[in-house]
VMD Tcl script that builds the backbone (N, CA, C; Angstrom):
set m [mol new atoms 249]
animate dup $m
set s [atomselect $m all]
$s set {name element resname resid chain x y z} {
  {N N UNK 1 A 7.216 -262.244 46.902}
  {CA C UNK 1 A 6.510 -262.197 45.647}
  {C C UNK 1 A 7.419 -262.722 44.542}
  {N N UNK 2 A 6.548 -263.551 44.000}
  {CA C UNK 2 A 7.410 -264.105 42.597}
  {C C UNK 2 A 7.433 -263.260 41.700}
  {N N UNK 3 A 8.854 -263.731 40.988}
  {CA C UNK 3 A 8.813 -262.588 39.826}
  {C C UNK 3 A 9.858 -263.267 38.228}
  {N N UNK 4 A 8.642 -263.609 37.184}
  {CA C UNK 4 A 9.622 -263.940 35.560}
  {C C UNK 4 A 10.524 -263.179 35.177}
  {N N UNK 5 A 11.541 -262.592 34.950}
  {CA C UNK 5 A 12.340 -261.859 34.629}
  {C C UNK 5 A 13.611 -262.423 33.585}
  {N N UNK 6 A 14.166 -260.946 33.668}
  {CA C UNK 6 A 15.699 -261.777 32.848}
  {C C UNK 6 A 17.304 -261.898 33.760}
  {N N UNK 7 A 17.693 -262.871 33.186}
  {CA C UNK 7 A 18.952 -262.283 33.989}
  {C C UNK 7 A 20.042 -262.816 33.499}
  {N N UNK 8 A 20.810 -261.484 33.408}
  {CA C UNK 8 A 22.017 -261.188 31.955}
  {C C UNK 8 A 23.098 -262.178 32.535}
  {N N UNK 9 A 23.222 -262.465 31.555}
  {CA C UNK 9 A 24.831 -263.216 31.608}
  {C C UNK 9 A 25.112 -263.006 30.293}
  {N N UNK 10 A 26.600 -263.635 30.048}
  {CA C UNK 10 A 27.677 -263.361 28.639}
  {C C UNK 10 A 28.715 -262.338 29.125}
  {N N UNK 11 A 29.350 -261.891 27.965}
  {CA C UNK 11 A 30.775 -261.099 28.235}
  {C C UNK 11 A 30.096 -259.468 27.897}
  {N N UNK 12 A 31.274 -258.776 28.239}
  {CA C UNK 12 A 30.903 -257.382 28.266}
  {C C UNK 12 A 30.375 -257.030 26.823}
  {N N UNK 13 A 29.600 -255.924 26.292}
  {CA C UNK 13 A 28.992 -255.750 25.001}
  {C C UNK 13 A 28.483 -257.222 23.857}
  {N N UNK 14 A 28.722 -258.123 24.705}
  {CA C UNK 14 A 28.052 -259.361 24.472}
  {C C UNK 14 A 27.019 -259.935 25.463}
  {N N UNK 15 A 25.797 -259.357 25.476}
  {CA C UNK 15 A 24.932 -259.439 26.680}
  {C C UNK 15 A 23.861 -261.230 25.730}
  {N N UNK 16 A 23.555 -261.740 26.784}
  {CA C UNK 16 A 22.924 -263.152 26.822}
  {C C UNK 16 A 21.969 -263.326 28.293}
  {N N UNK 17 A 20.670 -263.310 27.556}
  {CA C UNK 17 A 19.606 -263.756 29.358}
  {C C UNK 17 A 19.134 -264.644 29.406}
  {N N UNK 18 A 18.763 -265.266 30.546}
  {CA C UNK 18 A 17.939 -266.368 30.937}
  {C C UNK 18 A 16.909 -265.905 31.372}
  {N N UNK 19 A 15.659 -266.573 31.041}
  {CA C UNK 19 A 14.772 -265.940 31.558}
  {C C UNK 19 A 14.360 -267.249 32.713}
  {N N UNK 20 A 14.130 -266.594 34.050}
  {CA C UNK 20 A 14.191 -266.943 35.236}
  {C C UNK 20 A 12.932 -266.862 36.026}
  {N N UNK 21 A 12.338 -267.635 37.129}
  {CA C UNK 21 A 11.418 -266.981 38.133}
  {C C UNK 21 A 11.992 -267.199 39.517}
  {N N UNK 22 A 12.106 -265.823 39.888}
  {CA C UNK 22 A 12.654 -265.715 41.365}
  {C C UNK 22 A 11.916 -265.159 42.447}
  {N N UNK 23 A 12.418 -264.644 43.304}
  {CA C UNK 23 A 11.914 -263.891 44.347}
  {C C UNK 23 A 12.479 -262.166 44.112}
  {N N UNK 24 A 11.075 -261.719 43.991}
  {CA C UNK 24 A 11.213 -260.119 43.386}
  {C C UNK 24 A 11.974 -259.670 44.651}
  {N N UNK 25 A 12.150 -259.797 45.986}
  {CA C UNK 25 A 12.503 -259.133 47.446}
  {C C UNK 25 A 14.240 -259.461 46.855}
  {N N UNK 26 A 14.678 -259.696 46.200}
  {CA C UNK 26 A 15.797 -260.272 45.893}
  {C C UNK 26 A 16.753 -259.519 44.911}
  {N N UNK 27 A 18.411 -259.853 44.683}
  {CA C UNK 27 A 18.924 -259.669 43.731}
  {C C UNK 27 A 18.349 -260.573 42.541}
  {N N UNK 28 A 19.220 -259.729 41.074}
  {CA C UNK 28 A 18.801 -260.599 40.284}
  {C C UNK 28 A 19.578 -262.153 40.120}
  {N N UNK 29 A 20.823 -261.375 40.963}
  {CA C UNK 29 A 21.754 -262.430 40.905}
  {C C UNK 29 A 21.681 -263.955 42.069}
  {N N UNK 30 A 20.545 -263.655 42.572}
  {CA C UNK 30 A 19.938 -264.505 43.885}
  {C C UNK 30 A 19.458 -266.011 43.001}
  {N N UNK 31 A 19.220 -267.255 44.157}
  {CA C UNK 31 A 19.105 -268.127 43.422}
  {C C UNK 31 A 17.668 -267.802 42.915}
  {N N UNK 32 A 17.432 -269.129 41.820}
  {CA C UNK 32 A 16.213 -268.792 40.842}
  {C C UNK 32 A 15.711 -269.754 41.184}
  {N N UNK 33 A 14.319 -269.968 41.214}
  {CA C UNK 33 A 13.478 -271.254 41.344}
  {C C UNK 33 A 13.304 -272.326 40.172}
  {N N UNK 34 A 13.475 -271.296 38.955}
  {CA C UNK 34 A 13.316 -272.268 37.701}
  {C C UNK 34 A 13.475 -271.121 36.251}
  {N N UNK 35 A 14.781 -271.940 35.130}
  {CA C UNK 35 A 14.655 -271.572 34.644}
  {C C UNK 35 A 13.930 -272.058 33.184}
  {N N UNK 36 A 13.250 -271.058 32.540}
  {CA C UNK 36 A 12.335 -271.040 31.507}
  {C C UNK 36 A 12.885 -270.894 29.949}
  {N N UNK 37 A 13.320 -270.017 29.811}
  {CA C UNK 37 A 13.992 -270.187 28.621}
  {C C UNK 37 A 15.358 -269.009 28.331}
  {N N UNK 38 A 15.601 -268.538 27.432}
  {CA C UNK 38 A 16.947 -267.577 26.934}
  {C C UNK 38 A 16.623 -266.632 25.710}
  {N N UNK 39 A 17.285 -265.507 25.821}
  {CA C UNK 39 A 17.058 -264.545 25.083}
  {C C UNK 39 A 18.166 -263.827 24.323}
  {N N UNK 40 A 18.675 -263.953 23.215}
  {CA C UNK 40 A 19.635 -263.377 22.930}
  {C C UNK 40 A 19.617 -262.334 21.804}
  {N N UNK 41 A 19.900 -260.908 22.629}
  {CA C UNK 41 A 19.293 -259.921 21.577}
  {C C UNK 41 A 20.023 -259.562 20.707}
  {N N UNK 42 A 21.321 -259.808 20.352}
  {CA C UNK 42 A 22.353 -259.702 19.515}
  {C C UNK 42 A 21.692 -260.322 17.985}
  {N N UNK 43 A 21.469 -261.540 18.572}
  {CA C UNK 43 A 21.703 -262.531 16.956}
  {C C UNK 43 A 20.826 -262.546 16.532}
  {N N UNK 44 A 19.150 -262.070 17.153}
  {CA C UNK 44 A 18.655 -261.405 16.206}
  {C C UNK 44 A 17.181 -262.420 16.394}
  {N N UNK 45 A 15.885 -261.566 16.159}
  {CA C UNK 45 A 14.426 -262.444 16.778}
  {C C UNK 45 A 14.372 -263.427 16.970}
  {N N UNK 46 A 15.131 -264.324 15.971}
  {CA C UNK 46 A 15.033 -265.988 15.909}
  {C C UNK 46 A 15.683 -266.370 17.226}
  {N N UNK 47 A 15.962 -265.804 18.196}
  {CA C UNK 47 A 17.021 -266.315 19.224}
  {C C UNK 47 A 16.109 -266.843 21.047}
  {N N UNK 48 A 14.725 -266.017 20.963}
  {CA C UNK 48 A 14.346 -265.992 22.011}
  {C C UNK 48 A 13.370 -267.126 21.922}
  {N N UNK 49 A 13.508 -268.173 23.319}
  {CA C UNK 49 A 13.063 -269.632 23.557}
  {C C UNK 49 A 12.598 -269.424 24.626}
  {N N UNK 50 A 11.369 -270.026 25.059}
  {CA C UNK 50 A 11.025 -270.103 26.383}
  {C C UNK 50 A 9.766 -270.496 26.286}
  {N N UNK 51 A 9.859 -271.777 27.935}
  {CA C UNK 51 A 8.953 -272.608 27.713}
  {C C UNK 51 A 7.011 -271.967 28.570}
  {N N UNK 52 A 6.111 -271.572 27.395}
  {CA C UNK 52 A 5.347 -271.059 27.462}
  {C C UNK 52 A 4.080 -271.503 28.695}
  {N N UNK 53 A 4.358 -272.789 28.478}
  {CA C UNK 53 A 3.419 -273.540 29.719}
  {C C UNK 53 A 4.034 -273.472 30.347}
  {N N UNK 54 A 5.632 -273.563 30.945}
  {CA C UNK 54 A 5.861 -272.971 32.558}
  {C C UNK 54 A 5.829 -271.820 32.716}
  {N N UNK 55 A 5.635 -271.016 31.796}
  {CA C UNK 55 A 5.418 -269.538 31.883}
  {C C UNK 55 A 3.932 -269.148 32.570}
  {N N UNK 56 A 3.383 -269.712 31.580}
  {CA C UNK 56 A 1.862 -269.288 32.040}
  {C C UNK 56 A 1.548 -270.594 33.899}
  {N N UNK 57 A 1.972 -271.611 33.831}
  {CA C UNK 57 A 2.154 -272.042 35.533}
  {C C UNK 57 A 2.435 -270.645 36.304}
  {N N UNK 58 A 3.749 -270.434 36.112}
  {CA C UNK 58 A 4.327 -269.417 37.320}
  {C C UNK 58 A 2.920 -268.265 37.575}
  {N N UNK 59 A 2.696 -267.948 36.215}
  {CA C UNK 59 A 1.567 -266.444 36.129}
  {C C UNK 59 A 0.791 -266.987 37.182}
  {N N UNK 60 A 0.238 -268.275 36.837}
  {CA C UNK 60 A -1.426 -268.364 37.353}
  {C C UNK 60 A -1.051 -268.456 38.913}
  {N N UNK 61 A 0.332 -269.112 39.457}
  {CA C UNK 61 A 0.623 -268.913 40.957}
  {C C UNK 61 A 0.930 -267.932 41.551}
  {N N UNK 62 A 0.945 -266.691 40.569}
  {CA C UNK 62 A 0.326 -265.408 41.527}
  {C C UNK 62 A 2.026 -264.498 40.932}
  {N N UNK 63 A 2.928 -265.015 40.247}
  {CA C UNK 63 A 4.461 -264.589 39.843}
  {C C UNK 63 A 3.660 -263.272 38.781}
  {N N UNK 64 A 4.770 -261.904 38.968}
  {CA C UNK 64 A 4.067 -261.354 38.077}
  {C C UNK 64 A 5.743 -260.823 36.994}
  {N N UNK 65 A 5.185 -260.237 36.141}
  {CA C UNK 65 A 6.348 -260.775 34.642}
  {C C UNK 65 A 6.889 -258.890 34.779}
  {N N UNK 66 A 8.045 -258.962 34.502}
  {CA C UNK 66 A 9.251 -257.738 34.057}
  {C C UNK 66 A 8.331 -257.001 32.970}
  {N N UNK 67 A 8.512 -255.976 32.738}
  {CA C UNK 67 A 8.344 -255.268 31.805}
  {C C UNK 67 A 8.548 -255.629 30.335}
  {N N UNK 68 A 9.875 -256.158 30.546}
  {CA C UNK 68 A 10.554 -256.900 29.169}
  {C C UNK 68 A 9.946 -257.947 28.795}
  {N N UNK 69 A 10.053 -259.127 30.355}
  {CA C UNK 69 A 9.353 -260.001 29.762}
  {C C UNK 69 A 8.200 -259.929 29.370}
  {N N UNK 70 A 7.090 -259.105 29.708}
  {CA C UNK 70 A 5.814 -259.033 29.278}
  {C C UNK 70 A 6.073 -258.403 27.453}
  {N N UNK 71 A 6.944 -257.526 27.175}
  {CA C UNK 71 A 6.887 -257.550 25.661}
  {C C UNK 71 A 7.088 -258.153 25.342}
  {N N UNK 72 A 8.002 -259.462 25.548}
  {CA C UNK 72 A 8.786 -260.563 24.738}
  {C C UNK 72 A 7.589 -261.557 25.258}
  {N N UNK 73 A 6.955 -261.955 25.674}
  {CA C UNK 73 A 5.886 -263.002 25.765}
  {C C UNK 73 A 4.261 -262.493 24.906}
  {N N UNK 74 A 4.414 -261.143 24.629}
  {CA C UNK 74 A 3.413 -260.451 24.207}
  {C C UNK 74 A 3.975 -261.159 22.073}
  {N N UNK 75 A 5.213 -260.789 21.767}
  {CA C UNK 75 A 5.793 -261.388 20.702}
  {C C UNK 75 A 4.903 -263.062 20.206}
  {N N UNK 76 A 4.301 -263.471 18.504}
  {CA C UNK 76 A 4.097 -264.349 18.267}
  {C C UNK 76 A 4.951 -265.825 18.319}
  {N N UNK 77 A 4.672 -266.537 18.319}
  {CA C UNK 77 A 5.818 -267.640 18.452}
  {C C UNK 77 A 6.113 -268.033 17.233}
  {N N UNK 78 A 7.355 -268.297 17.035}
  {CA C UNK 78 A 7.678 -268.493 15.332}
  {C C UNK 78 A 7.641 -269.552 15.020}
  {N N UNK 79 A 7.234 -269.416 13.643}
  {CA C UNK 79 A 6.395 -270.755 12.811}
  {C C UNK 79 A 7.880 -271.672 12.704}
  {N N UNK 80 A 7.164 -273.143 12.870}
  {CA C UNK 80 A 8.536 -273.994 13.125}
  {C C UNK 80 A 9.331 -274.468 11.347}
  {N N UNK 81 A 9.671 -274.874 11.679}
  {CA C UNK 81 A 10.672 -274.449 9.756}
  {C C UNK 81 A 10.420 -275.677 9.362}
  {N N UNK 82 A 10.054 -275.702 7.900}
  {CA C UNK 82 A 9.782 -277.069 7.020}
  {C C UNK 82 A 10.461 -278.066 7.406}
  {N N UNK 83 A 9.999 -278.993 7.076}
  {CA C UNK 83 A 11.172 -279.579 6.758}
  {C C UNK 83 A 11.659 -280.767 5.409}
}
mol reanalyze $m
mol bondsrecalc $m
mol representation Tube
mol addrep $m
């Protein structure tokens, strides 16, 4: 079973994720099929990217989403800045 998730990387009390789709039977640390975008909860809302049409691909092939990720995809997408 597929599964969107996160998976931490960065230094200690400096946490940084990728958001990933893998195989749920798996570590998180197992290879990933594809990654989607990054999340960085430190620096603050403006930080989380991820690409929404491969998101919603993986869903419709049956992948089902983390807890987290389902709040953070549940989040509006931010308005892109003047210019």
């Amino acid at each position: 079973m597929l599964k969107v998730r996160l998976r931490r990387m960065g230094a200690r009390n400096r946490p940084y994720y990728r958001i990933v789709v893998s195989d749920s039977r798996l570590t998180a640390r197992a290879k990933v099929l594809e990654e989607l975008g990054s999340y960085d909860p430190v620096a603050g809302a403006g930080s989380f990217s991820v690409n929404r049409e491969r998101a919603n691909y993986w869903i419709g092939r049956g992948a089902s989403l983390s807890t987290t990720m389902r709040s953070l995809l549940a989040r509006p997408e931010p308005a892109p800045k003047p210019a």
